[in-house]
C-alpha positions as CSV (number, residue, x, y, z in Angstrom):
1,X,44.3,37.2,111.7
2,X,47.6,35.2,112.3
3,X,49.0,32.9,110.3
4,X,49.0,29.1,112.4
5,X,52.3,28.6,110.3
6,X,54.4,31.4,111.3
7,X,52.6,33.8,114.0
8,X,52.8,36.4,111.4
9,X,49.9,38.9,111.7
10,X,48.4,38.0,107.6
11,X,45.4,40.2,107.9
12,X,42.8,42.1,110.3
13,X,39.4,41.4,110.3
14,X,37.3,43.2,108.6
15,X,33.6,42.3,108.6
16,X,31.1,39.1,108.5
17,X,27.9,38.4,107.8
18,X,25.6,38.3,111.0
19,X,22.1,37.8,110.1
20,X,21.9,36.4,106.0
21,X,20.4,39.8,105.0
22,X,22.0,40.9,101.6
23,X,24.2,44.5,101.1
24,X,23.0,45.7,104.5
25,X,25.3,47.1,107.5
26,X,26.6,44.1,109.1
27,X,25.4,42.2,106.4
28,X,28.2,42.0,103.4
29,X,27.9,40.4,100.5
30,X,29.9,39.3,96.8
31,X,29.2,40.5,93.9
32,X,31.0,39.4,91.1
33,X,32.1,40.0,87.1
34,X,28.5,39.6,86.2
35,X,26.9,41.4,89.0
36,X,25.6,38.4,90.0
37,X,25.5,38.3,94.5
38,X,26.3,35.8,96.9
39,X,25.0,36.1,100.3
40,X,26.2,33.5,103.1
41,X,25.3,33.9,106.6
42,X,28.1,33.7,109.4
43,X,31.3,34.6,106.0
44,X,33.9,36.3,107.6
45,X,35.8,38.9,106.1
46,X,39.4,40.5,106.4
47,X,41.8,42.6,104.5
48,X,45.7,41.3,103.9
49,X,48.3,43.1,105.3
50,X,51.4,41.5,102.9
51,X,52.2,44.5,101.9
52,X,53.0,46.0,104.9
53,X,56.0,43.6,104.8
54,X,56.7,44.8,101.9
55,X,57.7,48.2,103.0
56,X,59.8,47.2,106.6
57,X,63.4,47.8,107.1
58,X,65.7,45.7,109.0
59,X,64.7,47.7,112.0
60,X,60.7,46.9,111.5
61,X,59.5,50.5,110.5
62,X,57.7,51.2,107.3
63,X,60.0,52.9,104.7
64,X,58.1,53.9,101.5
65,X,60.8,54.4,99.6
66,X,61.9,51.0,99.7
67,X,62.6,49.0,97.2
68,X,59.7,46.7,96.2
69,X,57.2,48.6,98.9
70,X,53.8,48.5,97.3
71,X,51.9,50.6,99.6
72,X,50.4,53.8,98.2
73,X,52.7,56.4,98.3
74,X,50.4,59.9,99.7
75,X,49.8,62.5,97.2
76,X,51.4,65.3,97.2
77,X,49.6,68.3,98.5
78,X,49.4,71.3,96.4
């Protein structure tokens, strides 16, 4: 997904809807607070990728120990 505004990749596409079925493979749907579910055939889905920004240096790698990265840091293995 890229942002018309400034050809910044903003997310990648995730999943959609094909068919109208509800909470099946290829099929998502919302549920929210209430458990209440919306189902709408042909929604599109994608995950942001802001905070990838969040974490790039000058140079354009990813540096989690910058300040202000808010990606998840891996756990340390024991």
């Amino acid at each position: 997904m890229v942002s018309t505004t400034t050809g910044e990749v903003i997310g990648v596409n995730n999943t959609g809807n094909e068919d109208g079925e509800r909470c099946t493979v290829n099929n998502p749907c919302e549920v929210d607070a209430d458990g209440n579910i919306t189902v709408e055939q042909g929604a599109a889905y994608g995950e942001q990728t802001w905070w990838l920004y969040t974490c790039l240096t000058a140079t354009r790698t990813i540096d989690l120990n910058k300040s202000g990265c808010e990606l998840p840091k891996p756990a340390a293995k024991h």
